[in-house]
Each structure stands twice: as structure tokens, then as C-alpha cells.
C-alpha positions in Angstrom: 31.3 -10.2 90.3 33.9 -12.0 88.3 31.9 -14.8 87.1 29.5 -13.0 85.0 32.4 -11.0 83.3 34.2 -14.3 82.5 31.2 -15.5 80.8 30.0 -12.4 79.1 34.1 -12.5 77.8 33.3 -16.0 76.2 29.9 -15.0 74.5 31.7 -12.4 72.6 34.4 -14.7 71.7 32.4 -17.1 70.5 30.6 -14.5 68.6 34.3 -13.1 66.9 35.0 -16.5 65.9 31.4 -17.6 64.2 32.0 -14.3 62.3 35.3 -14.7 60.7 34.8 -18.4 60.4 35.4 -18.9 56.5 32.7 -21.3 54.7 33.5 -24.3 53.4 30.3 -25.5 51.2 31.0 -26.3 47.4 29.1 -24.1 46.4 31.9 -21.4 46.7 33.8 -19.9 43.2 35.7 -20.5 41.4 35.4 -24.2 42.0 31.0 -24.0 41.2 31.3 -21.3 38.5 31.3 -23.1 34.7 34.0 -22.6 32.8 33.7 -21.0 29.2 33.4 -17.2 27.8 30.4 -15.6 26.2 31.5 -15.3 22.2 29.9 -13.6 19.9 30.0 -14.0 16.3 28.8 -11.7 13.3 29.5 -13.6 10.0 27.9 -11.9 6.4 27.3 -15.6 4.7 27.3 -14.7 0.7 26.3 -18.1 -0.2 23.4 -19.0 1.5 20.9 -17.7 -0.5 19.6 -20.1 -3.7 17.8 -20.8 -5.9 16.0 -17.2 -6.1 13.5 -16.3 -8.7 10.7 -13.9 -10.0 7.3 -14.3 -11.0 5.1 -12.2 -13.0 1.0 -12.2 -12.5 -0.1 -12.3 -8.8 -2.4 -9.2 -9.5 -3.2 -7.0 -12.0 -3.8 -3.4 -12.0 -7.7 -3.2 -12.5 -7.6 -5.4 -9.4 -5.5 -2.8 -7.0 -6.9 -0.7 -4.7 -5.8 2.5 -5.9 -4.8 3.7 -9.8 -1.9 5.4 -10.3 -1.6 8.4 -12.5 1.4 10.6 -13.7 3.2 12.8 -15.6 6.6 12.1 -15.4 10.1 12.8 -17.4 10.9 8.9 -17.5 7.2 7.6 -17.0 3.5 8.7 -18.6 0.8 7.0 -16.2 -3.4 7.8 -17.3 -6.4 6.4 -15.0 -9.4 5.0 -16.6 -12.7 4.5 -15.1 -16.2 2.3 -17.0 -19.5 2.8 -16.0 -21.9 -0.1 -16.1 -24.5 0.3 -18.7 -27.8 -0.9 -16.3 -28.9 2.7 -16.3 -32.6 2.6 -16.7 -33.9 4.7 -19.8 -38.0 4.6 -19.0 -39.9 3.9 -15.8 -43.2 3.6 -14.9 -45.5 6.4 -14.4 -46.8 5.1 -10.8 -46.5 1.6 -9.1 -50.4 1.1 -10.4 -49.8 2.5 -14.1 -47.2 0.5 -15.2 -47.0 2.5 -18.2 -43.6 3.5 -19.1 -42.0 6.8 -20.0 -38.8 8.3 -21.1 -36.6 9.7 -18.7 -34.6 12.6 -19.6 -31.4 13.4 -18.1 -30.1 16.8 -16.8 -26.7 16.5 -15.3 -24.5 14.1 -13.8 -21.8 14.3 -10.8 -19.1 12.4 -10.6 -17.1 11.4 -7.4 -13.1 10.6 -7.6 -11.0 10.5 -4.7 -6.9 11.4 -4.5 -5.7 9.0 -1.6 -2.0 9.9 -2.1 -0.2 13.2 -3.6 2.9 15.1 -3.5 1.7 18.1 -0.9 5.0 20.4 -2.4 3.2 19.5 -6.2 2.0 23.6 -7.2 -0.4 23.8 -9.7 -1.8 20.8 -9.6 -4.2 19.5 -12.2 -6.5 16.5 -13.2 -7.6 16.4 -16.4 -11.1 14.2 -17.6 -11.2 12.6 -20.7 -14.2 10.2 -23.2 -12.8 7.3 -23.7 -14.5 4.7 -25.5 -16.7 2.3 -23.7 -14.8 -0.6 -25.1 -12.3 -0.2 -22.3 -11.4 -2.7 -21.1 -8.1 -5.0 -19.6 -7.5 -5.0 -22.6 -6.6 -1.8 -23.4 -2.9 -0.4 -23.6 -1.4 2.9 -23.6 -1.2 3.2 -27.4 -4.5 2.2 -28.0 -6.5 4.6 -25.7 -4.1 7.4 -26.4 -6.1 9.0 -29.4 -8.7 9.6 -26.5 -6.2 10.7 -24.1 -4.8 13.6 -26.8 -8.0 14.8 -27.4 -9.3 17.8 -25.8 -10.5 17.0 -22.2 -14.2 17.6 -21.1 -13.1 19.4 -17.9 -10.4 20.5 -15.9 -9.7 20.9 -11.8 -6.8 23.1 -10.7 -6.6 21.3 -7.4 -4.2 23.4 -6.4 -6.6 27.0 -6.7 -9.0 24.3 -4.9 -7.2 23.4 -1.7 -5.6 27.9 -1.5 -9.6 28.8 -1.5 -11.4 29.4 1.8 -12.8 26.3 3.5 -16.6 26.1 4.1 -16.8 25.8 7.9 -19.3 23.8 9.3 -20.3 25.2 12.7 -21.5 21.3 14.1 -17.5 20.8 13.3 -15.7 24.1 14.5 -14.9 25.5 17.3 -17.1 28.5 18.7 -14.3 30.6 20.1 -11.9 30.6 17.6 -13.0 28.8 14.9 -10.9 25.7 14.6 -12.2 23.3 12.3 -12.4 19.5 12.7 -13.2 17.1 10.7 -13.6 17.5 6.8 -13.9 20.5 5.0 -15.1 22.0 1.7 -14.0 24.4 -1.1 -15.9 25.0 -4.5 -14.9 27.5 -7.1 -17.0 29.3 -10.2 -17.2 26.0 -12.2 -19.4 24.0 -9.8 -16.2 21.9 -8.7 -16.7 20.7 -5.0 -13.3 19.5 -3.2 -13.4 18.1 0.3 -10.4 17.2 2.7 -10.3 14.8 4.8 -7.4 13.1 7.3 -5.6 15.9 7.9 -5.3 16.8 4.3 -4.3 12.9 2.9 -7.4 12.4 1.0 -9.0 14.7 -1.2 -12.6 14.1 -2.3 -13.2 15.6 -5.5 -16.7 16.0 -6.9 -17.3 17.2 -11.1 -20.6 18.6 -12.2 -21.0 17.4 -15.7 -23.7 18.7 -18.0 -25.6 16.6 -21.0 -22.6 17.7 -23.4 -19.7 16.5 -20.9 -21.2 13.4 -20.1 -24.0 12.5 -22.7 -26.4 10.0 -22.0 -26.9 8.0 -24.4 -30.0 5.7 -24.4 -29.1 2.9 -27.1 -26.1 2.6 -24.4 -27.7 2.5 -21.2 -26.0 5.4 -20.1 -22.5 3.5 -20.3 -20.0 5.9 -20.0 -15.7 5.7 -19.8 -13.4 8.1 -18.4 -9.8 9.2 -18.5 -7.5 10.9 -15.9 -4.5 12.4 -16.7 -2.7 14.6 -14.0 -0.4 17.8 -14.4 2.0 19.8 -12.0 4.7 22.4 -12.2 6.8 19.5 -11.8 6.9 15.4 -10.9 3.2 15.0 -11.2 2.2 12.1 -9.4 -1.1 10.8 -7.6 -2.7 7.8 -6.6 -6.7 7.4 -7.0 -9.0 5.1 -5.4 -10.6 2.2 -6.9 -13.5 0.9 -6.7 -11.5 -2.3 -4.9 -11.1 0.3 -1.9 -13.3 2.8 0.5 -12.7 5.5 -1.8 -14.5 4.1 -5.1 -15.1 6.2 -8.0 -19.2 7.1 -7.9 -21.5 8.4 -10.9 -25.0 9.9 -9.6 -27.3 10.8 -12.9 -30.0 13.3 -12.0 -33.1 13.2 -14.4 -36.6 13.5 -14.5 -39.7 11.9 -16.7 -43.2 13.4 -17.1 -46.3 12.4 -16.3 -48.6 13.5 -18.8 -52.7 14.4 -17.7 -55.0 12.3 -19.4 -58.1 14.2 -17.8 -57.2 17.6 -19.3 -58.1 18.8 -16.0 -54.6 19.2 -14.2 -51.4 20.1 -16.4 -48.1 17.5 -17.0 -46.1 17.1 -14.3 -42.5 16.6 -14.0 -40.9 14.0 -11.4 -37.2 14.2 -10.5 -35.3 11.4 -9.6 -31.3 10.4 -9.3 -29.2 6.9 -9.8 -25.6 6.3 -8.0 -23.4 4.1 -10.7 -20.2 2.5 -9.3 -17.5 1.7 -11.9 -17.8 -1.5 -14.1 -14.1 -1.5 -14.7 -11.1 0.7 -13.4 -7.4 0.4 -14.1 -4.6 2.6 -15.4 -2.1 2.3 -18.4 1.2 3.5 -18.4 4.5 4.3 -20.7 7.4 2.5 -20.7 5.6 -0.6 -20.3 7.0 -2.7 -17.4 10.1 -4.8 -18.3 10.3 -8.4 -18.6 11.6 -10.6 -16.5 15.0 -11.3 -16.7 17.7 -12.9 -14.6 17.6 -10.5 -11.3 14.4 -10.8 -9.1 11.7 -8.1 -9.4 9.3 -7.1 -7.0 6.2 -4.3 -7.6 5.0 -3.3 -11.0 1.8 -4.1 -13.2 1.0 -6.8 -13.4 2.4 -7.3 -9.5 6.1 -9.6 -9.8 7.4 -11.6 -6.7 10.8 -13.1 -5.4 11.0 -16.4 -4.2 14.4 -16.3 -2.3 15.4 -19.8 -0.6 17.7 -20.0 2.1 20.2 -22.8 3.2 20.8 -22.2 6.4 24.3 -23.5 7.7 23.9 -26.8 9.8 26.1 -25.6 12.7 23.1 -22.6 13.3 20.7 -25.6 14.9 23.6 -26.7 17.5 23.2 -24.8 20.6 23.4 -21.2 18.9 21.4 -18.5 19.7 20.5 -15.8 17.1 21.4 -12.6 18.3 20.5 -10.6 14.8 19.8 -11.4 11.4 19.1 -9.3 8.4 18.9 -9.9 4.9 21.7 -7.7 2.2 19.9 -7.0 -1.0 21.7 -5.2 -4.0 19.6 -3.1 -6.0 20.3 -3.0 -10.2 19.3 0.6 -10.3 17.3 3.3 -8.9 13.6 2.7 -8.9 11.6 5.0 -11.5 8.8 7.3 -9.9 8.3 10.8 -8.4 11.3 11.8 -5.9 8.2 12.0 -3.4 6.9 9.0 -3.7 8.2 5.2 -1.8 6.5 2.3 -1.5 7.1 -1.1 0.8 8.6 -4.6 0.8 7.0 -7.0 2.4 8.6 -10.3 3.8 6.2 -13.3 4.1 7.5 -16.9 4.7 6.1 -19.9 2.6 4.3 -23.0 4.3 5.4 -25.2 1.7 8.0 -24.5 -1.7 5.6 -24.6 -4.6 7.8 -22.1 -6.9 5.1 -19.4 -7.7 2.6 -20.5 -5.9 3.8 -21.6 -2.9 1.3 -21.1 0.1 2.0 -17.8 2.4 2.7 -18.4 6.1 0.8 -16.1 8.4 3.3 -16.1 11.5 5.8 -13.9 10.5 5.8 -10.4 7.9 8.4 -7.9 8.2 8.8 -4.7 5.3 11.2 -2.4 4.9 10.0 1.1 2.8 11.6 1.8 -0.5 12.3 5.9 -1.6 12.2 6.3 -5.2 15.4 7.2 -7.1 17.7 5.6 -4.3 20.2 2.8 -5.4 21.5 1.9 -1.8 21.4 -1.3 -0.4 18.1 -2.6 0.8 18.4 -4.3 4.4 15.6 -6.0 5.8 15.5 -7.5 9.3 14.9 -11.3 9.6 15.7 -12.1 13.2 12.4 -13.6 14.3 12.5 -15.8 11.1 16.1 -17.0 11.2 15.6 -17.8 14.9 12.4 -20.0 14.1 14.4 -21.5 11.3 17.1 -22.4 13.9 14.7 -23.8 15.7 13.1 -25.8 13.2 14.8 -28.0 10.9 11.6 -28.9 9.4 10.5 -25.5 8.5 10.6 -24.5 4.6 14.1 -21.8 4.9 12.5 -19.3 2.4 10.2 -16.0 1.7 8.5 -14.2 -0.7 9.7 -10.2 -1.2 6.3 -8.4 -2.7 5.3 -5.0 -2.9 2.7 -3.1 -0.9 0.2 -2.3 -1.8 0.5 -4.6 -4.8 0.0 -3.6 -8.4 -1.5 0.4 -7.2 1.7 1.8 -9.4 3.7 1.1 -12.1 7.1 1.5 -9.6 8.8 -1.7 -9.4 12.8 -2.5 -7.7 15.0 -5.3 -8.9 17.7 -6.7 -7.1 20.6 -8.5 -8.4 19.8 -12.6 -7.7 22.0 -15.2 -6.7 23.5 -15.7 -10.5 25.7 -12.4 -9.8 28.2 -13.5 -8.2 29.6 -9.7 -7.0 26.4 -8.4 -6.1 24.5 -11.4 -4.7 22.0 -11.4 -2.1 23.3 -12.2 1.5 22.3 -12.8 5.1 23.7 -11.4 7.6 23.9 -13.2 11.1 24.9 -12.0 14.7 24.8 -15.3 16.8 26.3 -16.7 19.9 27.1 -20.0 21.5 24.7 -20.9 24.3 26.8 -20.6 27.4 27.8 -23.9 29.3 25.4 -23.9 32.8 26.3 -26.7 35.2 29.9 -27.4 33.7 32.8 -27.1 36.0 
């Protein structure tokens, strides 16, 4: 009975002793943990950035996708559109008689779009206007404002328009309670036809013009040009589409010709017929004129300006650093001018290779940052992705283009102050740390 005890006493022993037994592998801290602490650093480097400058040109405003138009306290902005003059003034009587006759015109609709507006704007007006069809790029503020003064051909309250009850379509509204989806439609007593579209961003508006609005003029092809200017209770300001966008301006010209009996037996008969036109030209002109260039680096405006800002990155940023954060400190000279409503964006788009002004764009990396009008505060934009590839490359070409987006659809334009002002020079701003030491004792 006393054997197995003894034995079953020595198990256990055994057991207690494995259990405390303390280790004595290499592997246990402090001797196998590295030495070293983690340390971050944040350093603003003011003098990094070089060599910065502006060019004027990229694109123009008859080439943007949308035309700007206001009626500002500090800025007078008027859209123009030109219709092609390939209007056909006879056709044939049948596809055998190849006869021709006159056509003669009744009316005309025209299409323009708003793809951007101030929804607190009351009152709000667009204004048409005959402006020669001379019109061309050309063409400046003073010279097409005789036409612009003038008394206008017609005039949309837009406003009255959008406070009017919607037609409902009942394939796009709810049988219970009415709801409507998708676009909807108000006219008022002067034939004017408005339609709303993405949740009230886009405004179709469509003007009936008669033979005295919009003459048709035979010697001319049926060329015609028209102005836009736009008028609010206060900070009038829209955007219009182009015809370099979805929402092109569209002329339809509805007409008919006669076919006259040469029997005697059966009476003339009239045949009715209509044409779509899509603008020849479209632009917009605008007082003050844009600026020139000067010694700080402009980005926006007409035609559209760029900054070429280079970098020199610091050499110690290759040598096992990591880039936590980097942003770029940009001064503005003062606040941009436009409707308190209105912003627009920066973009941020490496170069491939430095060829000044026309140095190649680099599709791996864009960043923007938006811009509110009438703000002077320091602009910000974040850079981390491109300062870490930079770190990682010390091949790569350290600098970027800032441009406005969309480019050359408004006269607003920011300028910051450029390396050559010494208190208000750009800067980067880095958050980095030093890759920890793995494996050292």
C-alpha cells in the first residue's frame, strides 16, 4: 500500500518542479528585444519648394464644358451662343421631282441648360439677346456689349418657373400618394417650358421664339447668335452647358414648303418639317478682364493658368524614413472673386518629366482640395501618397501641377503667393518617422 503512494508522491513532484522551472532559451527579453524608441518628427520645411511658376493658355473658354454667366458687384459675366449657318432654305418637292422650293419658317425652339445655380438666388432671371453673327473668339466684353444693352428678345423668370405646379407624369409618380420621380415639367402663359432634373441641379429650359425673335434669314442660312445675361435679387450667378458637355445648347427650326398642283385637279398642299442645329461656337465674356500674370502663381481663370511647383525634397527623407503625413501650406494673395455660393477645385497632378509648361501629366496620383469663394485662409492640400513615392524614388521628377476644375468654365481664379515671397512662401509640411531597428540588440 505504500509503494504506490511513494510513487504517485514523486509524479507530482516532478510535475511541481517542470512547472516552476524557469526558461533559459535566448530568446527571452530584454536580452532579444532591439534596442531604440519609436520617434516621430513633424517639421514645416519653408524652403523646399522652388522654382514655382504660372502659365497662361491651357484652355480657353469656348473650349469648357460649361459658360459662366453673372451679375455681380465686382464681376459682369454674359454667355454667347452661334448657330451654324447649314440651314437648308429650299428642298425638293419629292425624292422623284427634284424640283426645289422655298421653305418658310414658322417658329423656332431653343434648348439651354443651367448645370449649376445658387438655389437661395430669388427672382431669378435669364435674359436673351441678338448678337451679331460675327461672334466669334474673337469677341470681348466691350465689343459685344452694344448688343448686350439692347433690349432683349425674351425674358424667363426662372424663379416664377420652378414656384409653379409640376406637370406629373403618371409612368413617373406614385399612384398612392403622388410622389414624383424622375424629371419634371413647368410652363407658364409665354410658352416657356422648364424641366428639373437630378434632384433639382439641372434645369432644362426650353424658349419658343417666333419669326420676329429669331428671324430666319435666308441670304444667311438661318445663322443666328445669342446672348445670355442673368439677373437675381442678389449675387446672380450660373453656369450653362456647352456644347463641349451633355447638356449642349440645341436650336430646332420648324417650317413648312408647299407643293403646288400642277393638274388643277387637287389644291396646294403644305408639308411640315423641323431641323435640330447645335451651336457653331459658344463661349462667355466677362468684366474685369482676368489679370496678368505676375510674380505669384495663378491657377483657374479664362484662358485656364497653371502652377508648376517643384519640390526639393531633403536627402535624409530617402534614408530609412517613413512618411507618416505630408501636406502642402499654400498662402493665398487675396480672396477669390465670385458669388459667396459658388467654390470650385484644385487639382494636384504630378509631372512625368519637367518641361516648364508643358510638362507631361502623370496619371498615378491626383488629389484636390475645393476652394469657397471670398475666403483668404490658407489652402492645405494633402500630399502623402506623393511625398511617400518621392521617398521612395530618387528618380522620380519632385514636382506637380495645381489647375482648376473644371478648367476655364468661370472667370474665378486663386493666386498664391510663390516662392519669391519670402514671408508667405509655399511650404510642405512632413510628419515622418525613423524606421524602427528589427534584429538589433
Amino acid at each position: 500500500m505504500t509503494r504506490p503512494l511513494t510513487w504517485l508522491l514523486l509524479l507530482l513532484g516532478a510535475g511541481i518542479v517542470s512547472c516552476t522551472e524557469e526558461a533559459t532559451a535566448p530568446g527571452r527579453c530584454p536580452t532579444f528585444c532591439p534596442g531604440g524608441t519609436t520617434e516621430i518628427k513633424d517639421t514645416i520645411f519653408t524652403d523646399v519648394i522652388q522654382r514655382d511658376s504660372s502659365y497662361r493658355g491651357y484652355m480657353p473658354p469656348y473650349a469648357a464644358q460649361a459658360m459662366a454667366a453673372a451679375s455681380l458687384p465686382n464681376m459682369d459675366s454674359r454667355a454667347l451662343v452661334v448657330l451654324p449657318h447649314n440651314m437648308p432654305t429650299t428642298v425638293a418637292k419629292s425624292s422623284t421631282d427634284t424640283t426645289s422650293v422655298p421653305i418658310v419658317v414658322d417658329s423656332s425652339r431653343f434648348r439651354l441648360t443651367i448645370v449649376r445655380r445658387d438655389t437661395g438666388a430669388t427672382n431669378l432671371k435669364l435674359r436673351v439677346y441678338r448678337l451679331p453673327i460675327t461672334s466669334d473668339s474673337n469677341s470681348t466684353f466691350a465689343s459685344l456689349d452694344p448688343a448686350f444693352t439692347a433690349t432683349p428678345i425674351d425674358t424667363v423668370n426662372v424663379s416664377q418657373l420652378l414656384a409653379r405646379p409640376p406637370i406629373v407624369d403618371t409612368a413617373k409618380a406614385d399612384s398612392t400618394n403622388r410622389r414624383i420621380f424622375g424629371d419634371t415639367t413647368r410652363t407658364d402663359s409665354a410658352g416657356h417650358i422648364l424641366t428639373v432634373a437630378d434632384s433639382g441641379r439641372t434645369l432644362t429650359l426650353f424658349f419658343h421664339f417666333d419669326t420676329v425673335q429669331a428671324r430666319f434669314v435666308p441670304a444667311d442660312s438661318g445663322q443666328l447668335a445669342f446672348g445670355f445675361r442673368v439677373a437675381a435679387d442678389s449675387f446672380a450667378s450660373v453656369s450653362l452647358g456647352s456644347s463641349e458637355s451633355t447638356h449642349s445648347p440645341l436650336m430646332e427650326w420648324f417650317f413648312h414648303h408647299t407643293i403646288h398642283d400642277t393638274t388643277g385637279v387637287k389644291p396646294d398642299s403644305n408639308v411640315y418639317d423641323n431641323r435640330l442645329r447645335t451651336p457653331l461656337f459658344d463661349s462667355f465674356v466677362f468684366n474685369p478682364p482676368t489679370a496678368p500674370l505676375d510674380s505669384n502663381l495663378a491657377v483657374g481663370g479664362t484662358p485656364s493658368a497653371r502652377s508648376l511647383v517643384r519640390v526639393k525634397l531633403p536627402r535624409f527623407l530617402h534614408d530609412s524614413l517613413d512618411v507618416v503625413r505630408a501636406t502642402a501650406i499654400l498662402v493665398p494673395v487675396a480672396p477669390v472673386i465670385g458669388a459667396p455660393s459658388d467654390s470650385f477645385s484644385i487639382l494636384v497632378r504630378p509631372i512625368l518629366t519637367d518641361l516648364g509648361g508643358k510638362s507631361p501629366l502623370s496619371g498615378a496620383f491626383s488629389t484636390a482640395r475645393t476652394i469657397h469663394i471670398g475666403t483668404a485662409d490658407t489652402v492645405t492640400i494633402e500630399l502623402t501618397d506623393l511625398v511617400r513615392a518621392w521617398a521612395q524614388d530618387t528618380t522620380a521628377q519632385t514636382a506637380f501641377f495645381l489647375a482648376q476644375v473644371p478648367e476655364a468654365a468661370s472667370f474665378t481664379e486663386i493666386r498664391f503667393y510663390s516662392s519669391r515671397a519670402p514671408a508667405f512662401r509655399p511650404a510642405l509640411h512632413i510628419t515622418y518617422v525613423k524606421r524602427f531597428p528589427f534584429g538589433t540588440p
